[in-house]
SEPAMAR-86223 format. One record per residue (C-alpha): x, y, z. Coordinates in Angstrom, 3 decimals. Layout:
+----------+----------+----------+
!       px !       py !       pz !
+----------+----------+----------+
!        X !        Y !        Z !
...
+----------+----------+----------+
END
This chain:
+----------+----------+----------+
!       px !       py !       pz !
+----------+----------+----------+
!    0.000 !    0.000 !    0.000 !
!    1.277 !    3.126 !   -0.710 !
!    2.457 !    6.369 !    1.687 !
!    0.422 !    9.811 !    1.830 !
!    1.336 !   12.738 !    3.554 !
!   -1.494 !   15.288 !    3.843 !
!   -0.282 !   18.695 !    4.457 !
!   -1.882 !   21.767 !    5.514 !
!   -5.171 !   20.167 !    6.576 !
!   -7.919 !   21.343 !    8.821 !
!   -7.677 !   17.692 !   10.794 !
!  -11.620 !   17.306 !   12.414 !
!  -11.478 !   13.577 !   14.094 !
!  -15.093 !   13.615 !   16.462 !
!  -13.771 !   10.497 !   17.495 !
!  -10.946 !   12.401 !   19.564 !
!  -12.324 !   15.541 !   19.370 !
!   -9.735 !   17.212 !   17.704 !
!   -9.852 !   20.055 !   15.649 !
!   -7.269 !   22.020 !   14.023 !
!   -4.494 !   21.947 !   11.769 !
!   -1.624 !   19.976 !   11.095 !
!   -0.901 !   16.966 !    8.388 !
!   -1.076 !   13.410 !    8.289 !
!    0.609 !   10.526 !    7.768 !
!   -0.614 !    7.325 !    6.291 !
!    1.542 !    3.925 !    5.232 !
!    0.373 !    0.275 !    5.136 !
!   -3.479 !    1.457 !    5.276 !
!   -3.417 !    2.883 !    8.596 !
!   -2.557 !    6.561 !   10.056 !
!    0.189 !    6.569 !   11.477 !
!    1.067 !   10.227 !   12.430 !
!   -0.875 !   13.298 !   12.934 !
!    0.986 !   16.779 !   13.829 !
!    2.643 !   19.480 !   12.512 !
!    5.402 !   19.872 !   10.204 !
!    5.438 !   16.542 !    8.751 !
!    8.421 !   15.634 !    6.845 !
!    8.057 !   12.181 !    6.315 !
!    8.841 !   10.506 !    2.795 !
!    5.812 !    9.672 !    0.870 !
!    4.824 !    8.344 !   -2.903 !
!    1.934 !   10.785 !   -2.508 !
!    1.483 !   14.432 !   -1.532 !
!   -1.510 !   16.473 !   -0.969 !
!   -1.583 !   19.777 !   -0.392 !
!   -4.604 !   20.516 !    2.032 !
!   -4.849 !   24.046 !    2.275 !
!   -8.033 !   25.366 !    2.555 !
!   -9.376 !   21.561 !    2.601 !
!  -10.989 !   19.636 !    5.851 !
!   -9.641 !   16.151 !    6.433 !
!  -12.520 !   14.197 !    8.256 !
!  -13.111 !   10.561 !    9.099 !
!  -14.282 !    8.607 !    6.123 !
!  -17.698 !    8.899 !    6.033 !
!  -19.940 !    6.130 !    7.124 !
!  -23.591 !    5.733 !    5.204 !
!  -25.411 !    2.737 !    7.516 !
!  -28.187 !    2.850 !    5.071 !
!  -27.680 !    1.775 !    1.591 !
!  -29.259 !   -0.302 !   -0.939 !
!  -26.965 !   -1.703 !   -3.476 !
!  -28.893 !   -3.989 !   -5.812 !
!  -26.571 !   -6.204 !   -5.863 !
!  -27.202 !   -8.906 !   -6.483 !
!  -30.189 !   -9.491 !   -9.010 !
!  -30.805 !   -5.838 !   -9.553 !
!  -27.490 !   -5.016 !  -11.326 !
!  -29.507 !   -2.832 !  -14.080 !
!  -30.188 !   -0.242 !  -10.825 !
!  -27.019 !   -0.397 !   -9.386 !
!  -24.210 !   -3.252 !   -8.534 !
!  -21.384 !   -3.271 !   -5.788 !
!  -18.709 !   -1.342 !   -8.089 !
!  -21.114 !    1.263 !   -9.283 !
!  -22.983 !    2.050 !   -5.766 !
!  -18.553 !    2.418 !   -4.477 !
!  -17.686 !    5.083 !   -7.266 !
!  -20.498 !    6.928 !   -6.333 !
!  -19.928 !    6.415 !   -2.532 !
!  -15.961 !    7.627 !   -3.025 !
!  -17.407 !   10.791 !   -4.711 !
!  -19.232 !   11.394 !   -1.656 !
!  -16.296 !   11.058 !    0.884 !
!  -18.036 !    7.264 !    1.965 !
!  -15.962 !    5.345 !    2.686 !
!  -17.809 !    2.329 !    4.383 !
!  -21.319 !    1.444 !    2.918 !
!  -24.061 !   -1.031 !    4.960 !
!  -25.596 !   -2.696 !    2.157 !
!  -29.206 !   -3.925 !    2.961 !
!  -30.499 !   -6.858 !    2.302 !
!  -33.455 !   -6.828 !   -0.015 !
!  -31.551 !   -8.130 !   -3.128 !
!  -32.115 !  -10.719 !   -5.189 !
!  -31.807 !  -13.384 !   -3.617 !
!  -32.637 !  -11.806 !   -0.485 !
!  -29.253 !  -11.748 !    1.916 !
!  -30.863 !  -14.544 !    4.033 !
!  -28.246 !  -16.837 !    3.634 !
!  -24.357 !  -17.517 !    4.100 !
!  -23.798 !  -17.348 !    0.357 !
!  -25.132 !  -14.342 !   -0.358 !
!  -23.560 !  -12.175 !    2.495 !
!  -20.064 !  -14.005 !    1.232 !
!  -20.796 !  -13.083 !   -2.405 !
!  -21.533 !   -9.130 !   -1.536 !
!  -18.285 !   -9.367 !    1.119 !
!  -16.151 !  -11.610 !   -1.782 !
!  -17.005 !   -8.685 !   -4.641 !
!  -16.681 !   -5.757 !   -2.452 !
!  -13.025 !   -6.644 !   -1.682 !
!  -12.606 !   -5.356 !   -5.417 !
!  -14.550 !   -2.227 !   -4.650 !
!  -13.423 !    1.265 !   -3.636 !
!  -14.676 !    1.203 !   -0.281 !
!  -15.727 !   -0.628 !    2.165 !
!  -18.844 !   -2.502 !    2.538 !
!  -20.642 !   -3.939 !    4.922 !
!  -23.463 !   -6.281 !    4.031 !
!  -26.765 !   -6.203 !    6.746 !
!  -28.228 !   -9.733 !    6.806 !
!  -32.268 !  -10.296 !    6.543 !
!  -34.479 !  -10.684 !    9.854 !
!  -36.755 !  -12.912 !    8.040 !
!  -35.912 !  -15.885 !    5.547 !
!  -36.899 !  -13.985 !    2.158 !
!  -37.739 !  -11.009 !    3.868 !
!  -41.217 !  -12.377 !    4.534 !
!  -41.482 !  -12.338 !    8.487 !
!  -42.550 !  -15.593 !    8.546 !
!  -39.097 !  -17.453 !    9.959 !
!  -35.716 !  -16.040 !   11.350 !
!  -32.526 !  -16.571 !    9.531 !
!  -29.905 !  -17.802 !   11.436 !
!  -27.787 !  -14.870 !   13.049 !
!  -24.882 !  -15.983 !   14.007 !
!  -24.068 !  -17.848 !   10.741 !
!  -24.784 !  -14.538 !    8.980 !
!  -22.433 !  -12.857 !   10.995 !
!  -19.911 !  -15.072 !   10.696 !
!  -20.022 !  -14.642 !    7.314 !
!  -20.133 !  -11.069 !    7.350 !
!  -22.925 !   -9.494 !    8.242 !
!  -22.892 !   -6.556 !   10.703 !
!  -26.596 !   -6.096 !   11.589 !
!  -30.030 !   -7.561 !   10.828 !
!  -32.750 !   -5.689 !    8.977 !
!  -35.929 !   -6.448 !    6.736 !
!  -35.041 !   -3.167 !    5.427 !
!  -37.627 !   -2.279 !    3.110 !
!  -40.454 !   -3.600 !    4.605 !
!  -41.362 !   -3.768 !    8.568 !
!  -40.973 !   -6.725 !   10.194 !
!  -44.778 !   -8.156 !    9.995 !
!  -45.539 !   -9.137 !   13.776 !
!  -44.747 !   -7.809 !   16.977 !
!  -43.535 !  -11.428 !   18.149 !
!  -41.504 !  -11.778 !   15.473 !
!  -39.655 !   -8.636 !   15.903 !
!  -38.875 !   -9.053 !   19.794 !
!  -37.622 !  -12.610 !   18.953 !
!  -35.269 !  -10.669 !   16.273 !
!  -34.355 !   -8.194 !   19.210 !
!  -33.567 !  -10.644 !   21.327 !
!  -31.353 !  -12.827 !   19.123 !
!  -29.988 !   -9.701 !   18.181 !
!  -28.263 !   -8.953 !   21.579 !
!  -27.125 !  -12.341 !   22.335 !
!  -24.725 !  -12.081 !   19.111 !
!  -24.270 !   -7.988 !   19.826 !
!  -25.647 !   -6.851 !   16.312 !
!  -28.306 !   -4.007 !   15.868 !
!  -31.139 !   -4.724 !   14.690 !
!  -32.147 !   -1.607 !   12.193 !
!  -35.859 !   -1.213 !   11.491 !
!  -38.492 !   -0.059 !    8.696 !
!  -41.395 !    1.342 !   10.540 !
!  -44.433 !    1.221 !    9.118 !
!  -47.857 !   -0.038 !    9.659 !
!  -48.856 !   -1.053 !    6.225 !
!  -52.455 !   -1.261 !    6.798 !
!  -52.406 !    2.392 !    7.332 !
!  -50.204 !    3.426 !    4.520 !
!  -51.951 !    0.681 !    2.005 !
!  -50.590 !    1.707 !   -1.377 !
!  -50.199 !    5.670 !   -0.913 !
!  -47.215 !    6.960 !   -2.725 !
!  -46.682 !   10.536 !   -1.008 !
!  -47.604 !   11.945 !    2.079 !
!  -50.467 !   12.117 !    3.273 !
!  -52.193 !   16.038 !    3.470 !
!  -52.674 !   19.323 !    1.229 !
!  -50.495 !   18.287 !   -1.655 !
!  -51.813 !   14.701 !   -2.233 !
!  -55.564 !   15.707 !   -1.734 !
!  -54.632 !   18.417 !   -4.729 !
!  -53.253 !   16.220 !   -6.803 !
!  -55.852 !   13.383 !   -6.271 !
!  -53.181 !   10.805 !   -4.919 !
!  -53.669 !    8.277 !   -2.293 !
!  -51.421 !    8.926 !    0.556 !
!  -49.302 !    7.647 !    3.243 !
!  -50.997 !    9.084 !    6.217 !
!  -47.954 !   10.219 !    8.848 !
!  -49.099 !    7.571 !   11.887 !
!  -48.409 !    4.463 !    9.456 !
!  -44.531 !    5.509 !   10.504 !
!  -45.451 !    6.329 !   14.314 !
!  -47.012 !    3.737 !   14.896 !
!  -44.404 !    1.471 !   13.498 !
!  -42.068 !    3.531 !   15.919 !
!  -43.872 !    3.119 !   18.756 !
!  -44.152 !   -0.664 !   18.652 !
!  -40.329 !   -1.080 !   17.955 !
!  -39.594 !    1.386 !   20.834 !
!  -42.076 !   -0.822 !   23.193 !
!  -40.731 !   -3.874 !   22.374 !
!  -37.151 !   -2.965 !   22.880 !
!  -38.254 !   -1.681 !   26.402 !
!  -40.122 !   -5.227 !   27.067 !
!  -36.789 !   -7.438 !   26.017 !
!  -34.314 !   -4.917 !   27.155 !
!  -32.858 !   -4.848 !   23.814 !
!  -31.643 !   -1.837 !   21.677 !
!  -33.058 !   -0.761 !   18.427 !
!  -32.440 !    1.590 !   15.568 !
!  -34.717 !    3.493 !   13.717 !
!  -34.291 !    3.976 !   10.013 !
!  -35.059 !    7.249 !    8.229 !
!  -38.029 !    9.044 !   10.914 !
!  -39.634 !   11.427 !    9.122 !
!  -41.851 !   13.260 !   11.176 !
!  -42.490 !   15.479 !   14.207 !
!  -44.646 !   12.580 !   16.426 !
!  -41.689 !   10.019 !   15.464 !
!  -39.255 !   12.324 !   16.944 !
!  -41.352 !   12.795 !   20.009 !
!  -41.429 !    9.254 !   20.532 !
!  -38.068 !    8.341 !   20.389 !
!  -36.821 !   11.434 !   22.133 !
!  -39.384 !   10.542 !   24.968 !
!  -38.262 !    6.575 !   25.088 !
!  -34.260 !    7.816 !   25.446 !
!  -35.471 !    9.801 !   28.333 !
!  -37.083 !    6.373 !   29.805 !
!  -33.908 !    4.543 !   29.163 !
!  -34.882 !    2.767 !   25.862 !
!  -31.688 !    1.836 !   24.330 !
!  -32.435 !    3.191 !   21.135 !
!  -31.037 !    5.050 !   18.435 !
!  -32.129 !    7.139 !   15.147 !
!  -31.709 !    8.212 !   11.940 !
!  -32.712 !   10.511 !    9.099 !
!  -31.804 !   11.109 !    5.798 !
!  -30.959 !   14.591 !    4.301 !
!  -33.898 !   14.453 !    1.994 !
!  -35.819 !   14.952 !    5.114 !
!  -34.464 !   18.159 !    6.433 !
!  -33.571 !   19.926 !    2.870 !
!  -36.371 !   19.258 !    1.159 !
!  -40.443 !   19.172 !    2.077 !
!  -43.976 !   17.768 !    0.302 !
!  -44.135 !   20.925 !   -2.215 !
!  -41.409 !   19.358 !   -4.256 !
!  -44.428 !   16.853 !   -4.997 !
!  -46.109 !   19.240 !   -6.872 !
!  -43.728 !   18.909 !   -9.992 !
!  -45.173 !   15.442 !  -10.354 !
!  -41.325 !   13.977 !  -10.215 !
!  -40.741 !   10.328 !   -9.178 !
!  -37.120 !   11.466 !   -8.183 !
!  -38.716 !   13.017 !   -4.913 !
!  -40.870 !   10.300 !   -4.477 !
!  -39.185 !    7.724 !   -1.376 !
!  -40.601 !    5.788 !    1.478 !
!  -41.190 !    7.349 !    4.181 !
!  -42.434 !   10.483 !    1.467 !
!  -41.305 !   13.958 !    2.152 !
!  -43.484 !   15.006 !    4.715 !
!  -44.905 !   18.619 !    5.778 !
!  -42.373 !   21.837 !    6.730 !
!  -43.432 !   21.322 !   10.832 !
!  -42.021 !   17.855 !   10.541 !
!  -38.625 !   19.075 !    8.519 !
!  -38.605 !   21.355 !   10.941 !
!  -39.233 !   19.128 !   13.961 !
!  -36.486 !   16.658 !   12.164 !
!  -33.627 !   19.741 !   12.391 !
!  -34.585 !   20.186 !   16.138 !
!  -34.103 !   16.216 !   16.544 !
!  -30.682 !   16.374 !   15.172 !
!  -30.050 !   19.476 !   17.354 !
!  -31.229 !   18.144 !   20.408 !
!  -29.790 !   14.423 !   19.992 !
!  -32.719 !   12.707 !   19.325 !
!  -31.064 !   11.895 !   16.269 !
!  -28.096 !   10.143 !   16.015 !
!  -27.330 !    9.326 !   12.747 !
!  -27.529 !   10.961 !    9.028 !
!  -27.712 !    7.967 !    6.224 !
!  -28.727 !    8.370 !    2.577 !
!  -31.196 !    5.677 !    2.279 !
!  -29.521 !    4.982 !   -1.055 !
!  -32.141 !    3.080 !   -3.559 !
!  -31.181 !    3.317 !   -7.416 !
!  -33.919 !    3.230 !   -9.873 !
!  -33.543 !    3.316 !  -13.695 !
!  -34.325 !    6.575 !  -15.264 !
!  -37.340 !    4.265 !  -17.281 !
!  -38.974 !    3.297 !  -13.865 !
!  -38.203 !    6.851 !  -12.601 !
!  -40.477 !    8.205 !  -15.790 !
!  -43.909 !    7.256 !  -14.420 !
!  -44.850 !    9.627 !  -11.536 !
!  -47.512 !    7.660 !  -10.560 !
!  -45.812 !    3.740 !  -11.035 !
!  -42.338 !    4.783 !  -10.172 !
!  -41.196 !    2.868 !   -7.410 !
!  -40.263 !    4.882 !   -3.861 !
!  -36.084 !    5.534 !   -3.554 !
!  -33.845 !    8.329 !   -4.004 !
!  -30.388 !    8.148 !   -4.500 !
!  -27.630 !   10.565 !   -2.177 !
!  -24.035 !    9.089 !   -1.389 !
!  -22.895 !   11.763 !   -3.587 !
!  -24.946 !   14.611 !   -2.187 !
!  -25.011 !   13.686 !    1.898 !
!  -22.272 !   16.093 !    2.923 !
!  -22.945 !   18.444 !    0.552 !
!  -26.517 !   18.866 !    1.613 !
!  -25.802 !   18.715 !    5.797 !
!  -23.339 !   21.212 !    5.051 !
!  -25.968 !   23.629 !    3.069 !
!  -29.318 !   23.179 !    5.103 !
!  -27.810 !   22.001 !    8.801 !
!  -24.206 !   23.581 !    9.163 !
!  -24.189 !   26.943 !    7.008 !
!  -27.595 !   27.604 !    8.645 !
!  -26.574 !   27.220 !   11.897 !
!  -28.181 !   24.423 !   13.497 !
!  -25.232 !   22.538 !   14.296 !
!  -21.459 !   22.643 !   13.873 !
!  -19.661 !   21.050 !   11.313 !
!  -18.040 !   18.883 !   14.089 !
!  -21.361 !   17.839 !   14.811 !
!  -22.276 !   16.817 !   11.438 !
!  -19.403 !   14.617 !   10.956 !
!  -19.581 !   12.715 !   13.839 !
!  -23.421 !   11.826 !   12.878 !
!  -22.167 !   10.790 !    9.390 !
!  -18.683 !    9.208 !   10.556 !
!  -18.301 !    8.056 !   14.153 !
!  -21.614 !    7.539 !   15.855 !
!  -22.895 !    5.240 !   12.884 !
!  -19.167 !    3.425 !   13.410 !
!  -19.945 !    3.068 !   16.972 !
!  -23.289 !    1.636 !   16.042 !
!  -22.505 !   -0.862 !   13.959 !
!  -19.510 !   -1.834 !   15.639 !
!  -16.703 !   -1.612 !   12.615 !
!  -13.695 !   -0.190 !   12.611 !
!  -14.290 !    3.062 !   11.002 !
!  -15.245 !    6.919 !   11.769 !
!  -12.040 !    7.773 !   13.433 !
!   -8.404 !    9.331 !   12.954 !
!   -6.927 !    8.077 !   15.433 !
!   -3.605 !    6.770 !   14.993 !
!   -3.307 !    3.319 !   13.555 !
!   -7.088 !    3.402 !   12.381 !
!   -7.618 !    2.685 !    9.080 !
!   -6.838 !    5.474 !    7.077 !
!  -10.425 !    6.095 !    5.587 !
!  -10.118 !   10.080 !    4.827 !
!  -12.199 !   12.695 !    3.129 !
!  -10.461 !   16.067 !    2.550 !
!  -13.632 !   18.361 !    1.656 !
!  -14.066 !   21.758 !    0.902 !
!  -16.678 !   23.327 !    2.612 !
!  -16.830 !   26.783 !    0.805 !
!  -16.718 !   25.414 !   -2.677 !
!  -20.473 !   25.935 !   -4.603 !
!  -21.639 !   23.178 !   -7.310 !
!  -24.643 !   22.425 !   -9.020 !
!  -26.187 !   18.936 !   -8.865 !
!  -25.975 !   17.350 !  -12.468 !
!  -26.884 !   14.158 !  -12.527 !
!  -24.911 !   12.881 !  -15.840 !
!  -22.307 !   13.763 !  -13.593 !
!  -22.946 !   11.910 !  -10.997 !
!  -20.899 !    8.395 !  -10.493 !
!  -23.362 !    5.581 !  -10.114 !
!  -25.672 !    4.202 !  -12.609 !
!  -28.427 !    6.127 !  -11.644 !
!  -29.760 !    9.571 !  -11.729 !
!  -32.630 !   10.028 !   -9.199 !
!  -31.432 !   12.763 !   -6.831 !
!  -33.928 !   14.603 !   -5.325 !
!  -30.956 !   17.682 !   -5.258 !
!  -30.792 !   17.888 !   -8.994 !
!  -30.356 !   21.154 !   -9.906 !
!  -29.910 !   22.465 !   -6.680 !
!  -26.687 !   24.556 !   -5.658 !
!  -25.235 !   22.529 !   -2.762 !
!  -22.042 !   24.050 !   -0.410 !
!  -19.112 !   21.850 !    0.279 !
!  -17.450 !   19.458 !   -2.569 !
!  -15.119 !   16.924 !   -1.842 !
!  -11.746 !   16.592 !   -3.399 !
!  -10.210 !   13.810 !   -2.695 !
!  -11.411 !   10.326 !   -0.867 !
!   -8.819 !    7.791 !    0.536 !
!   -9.984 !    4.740 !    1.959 !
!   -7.633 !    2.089 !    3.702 !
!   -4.538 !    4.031 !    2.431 !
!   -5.836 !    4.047 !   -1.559 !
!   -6.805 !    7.539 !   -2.971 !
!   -9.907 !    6.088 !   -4.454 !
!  -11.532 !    9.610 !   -5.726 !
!   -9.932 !   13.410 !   -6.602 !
!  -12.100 !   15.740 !   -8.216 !
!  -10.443 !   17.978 !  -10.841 !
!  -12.945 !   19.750 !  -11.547 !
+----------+----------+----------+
END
């Protein structure tokens, strides 16, 4: 592997809370020095002035298609994309094709992503084929590779189902990360439920098919005394719930997805599949109630929710299948709407999108310390660009930021000592 010496860097590490600047010094994958002056021999040099050098980022909330949906999006396509974004560690959910149920599945996603340009980590199914009917076997999965357990996608169908999951969960230490949704309440609606869908005559997802979801996760994790995460909340009573269950000593955790705090249910109104996802953009009191959650803690974790479509399933507003894509566009967009705004601090920001989801999941990433591995995204976070999505990395285009001027571009990605990404532009 080769040597990189970063110079001139604004060093951020939320992991060590450190913050200032200084160089670094990376051979055989890891970091091994951070401090000033560096004069170490190197094959590489960067020259970071002006430039942030952060943990890799970590995006516990991707769907890569792969396998059996390779036309969306496969394992090499869903990494270029990720390394544009400063990712350097992807959680790959399970609802591929077949389903990652099984041993040889999670050992095909770990065996192709060692060929990748990050890191992936694959999340094993709850249910045999994702259908709630059976459990899979744990701790096979996560011998083979699997760092958490999710029906992703889908909620898990009964309540008894989902404690047995929890409780299986904690005897192998893996989180389980769940869909909530009641889908006897949200029954086929494709946008959220309110003004905009009555206006345009479409059937909606009414906001309590996620809080309820919520709530019976967060009771059930109370009754087994297991811990839970909660995968992209949406709206103000979800927050309220979960922020009320920490405060009881629920061992729970959350996440959103930047969607959710850029971007409200007017963008509907265009009739656009690209802003159509699951849970749907909601109303501006929950956006706004989603900020204060990542203010106040409540939220712990920004992910993408990552789901390629096709540009031809993305043409029919009404038929287009729910999923936006964003590894390319996360740090962009929490720089724009949550750090340039002044809801939080850029140190806060990265340790949602680096450490905490690290800590989590329980992998070795989201940290400069020395001898971590040397997963690094030097970022500018003054730098202006337009979202074009021909120029985007994966194989597809729907962004729910196209055309929008984001702040903050990354430059270069490096990612167990490998500069996997510079933009010369």
């Amino acid at each position: 592997m080769s040597s990189i010496l970063i110079k001139n860097a604004r060093i951020i590490d939320p992991s060590g809370e450190f913050d200032r600047k200084g160089d670094i010094y990376v051979g055989g994958g890891v970091i091994i020095s951070i401090g000033e002056n560096l004069s170490m021999e190197a094959e590489n040099e960067i020259d970071a002035t002006g430039l942030i050098a952060a943990p890799g980022l970590v995006d516990m909330h991707v769907h890569l298609r792969d396998p059996g949906f390779t036309d969306k999006e496969d394992i090499n396509s869903a990494c270029n994309a990720a390394a544009a974004g400063g990712v350097t560690s992807i959680v790959a959910m399970p609802n591929t094709d077949p389903v990652a149920d099984n041993v040889n599945t999670i050992k095909y996603i770990v065996s192709k992503a060692n060929e990748a340009k990050v890191r992936v980590f694959p999340v094993g199914a709850v249910t045999a084929g994702m259908n709630g009917e059976k459990l899979t076997d744990f701790a096979a999965l996560k011998a083979a590779g699997a760092v958490a357990f999710s029906d992703d996608g889908k909620p898990v169908s009964t309540a008894a189902m989902m404690r047995k999951a929890m409780e299986k969960a904690s005897w192998i230490d893996a989180p389980v990360l769940a869909h909530c949704e009641d889908t006897s309440l949200s029954d086929g609606g494709i946008v959220n439920e309110g003004v905009v869908s009555e206006a345009l005559g479409i059937k909606g997802i009414p906001s309590v098919a996620e809080e309820v979801g919520i709530a019976r996760e967060l009771a059930l994790a109370a009754s087994a005394n297991s811990s839970i995460h909660i995968c992209h909340v949406s709206t103000e009573k979800s927050i309220n719930l979960i922020r009320n269950a920490k405060r009881n000593g629920t061992k729970v955790t959350a996440e959103t997805c930047p969607h959710y705090f850029a971007l409200s249910e007017e963008m509907i109104l265009h009739q656009d599949a690209d802003y159509r996802m699951n849970p749907p953009l909601r109303i501006e009191m929950d956006r706004r109630a989603v900020i204060r959650g990542i203010i106040d803690g409540t939220i712990d974790v920004i992910a993408t929710d990552h789901a390629p479509h096709t540009p031809e399933e993305k043409s029919d507003f009404f038929n287009a299948p729910n999923g936006v894509i964003g590894l390319e566009t996360s740090l962009s967009a929490g720089i724009t709407y949550l750090v340039n705004r002044g809801y939080i601090s850029l140190f806060k920001l990265l340790y949602m999108m680096s450490t905490v989801p690290a800590e989590i999941l329980g992998i070795n990433a989201g940290s400069l310390k020395i001898n971590s591995p040397a997963d690094i995204v030097l970022f500018d976070p003054d730098e202006k660009w337009i979202v074009e999505p021909k120029n985007l990395h994966g194989k597809s285009q729907n962004t729910p930021f196209k055309g929008m001027e984001l702040t903050g571009r990354v430059k270069y990605t490096i990612c167990s000592g490998k500069i996997v990404f510079i933009n010369e532009v």
